[in-house]
N, C-alpha and C positions, 0 to 999 in steps of 0.2 A: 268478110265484112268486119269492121273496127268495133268494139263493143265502148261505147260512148256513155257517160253515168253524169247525171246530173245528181247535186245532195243540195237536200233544204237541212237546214242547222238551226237547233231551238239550244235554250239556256236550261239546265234542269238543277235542281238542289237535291241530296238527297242526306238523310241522319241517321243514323244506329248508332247503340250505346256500346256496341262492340266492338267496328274495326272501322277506318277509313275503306278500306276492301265492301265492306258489308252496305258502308250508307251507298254507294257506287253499284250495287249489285241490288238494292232494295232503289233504287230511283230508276234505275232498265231495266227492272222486274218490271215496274211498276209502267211504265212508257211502254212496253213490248204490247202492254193488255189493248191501249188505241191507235199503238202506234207502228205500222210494219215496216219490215226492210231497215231497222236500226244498223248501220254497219261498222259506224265509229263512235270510239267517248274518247276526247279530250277536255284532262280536268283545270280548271282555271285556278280554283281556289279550296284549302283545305282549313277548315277550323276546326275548334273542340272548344266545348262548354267544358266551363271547370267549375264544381262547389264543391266545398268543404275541401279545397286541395287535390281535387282528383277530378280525371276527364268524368265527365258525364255523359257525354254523346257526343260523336263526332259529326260534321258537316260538312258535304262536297259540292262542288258545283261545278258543273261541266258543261261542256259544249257537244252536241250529240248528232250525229249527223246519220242522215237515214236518203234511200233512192226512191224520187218521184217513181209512180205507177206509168206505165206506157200507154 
């Protein structure tokens, strides 16, 4: 039998003052806790806050894709 997968796909954002990696890692932490079956991230856009010269936090936003329940 063919193993068939349907994905629903949401927008997510995610920031940390740390790493582009980290805001990414803290927005599927954070999606994992209502959301099951997450199996993809594709990221669309990558920013960083800057003051006084230096990033301050960075910010990602992705497309995340997860398998309907049967």
């Amino acid at each position: 039998m063919e193993d068939h997968h349907v994905y629903k796909t949401l927008e997510l954002t995610g920031s940390s003052p740390k790493s582009i990696e980290d805001a990414i890692e803290t927005a599927i932490g954070r999606a994992s806790k209502t959301i099951r079956n997450i199996k993809w991230v594709e990221v669309l856009q990558q920013r960083a806050h800057v003051e006084n010269g230096k990033i301050a936090h960075w910010q990602v936003t992705m497309k995340v894709g997860f398998t309907l329940d049967a």
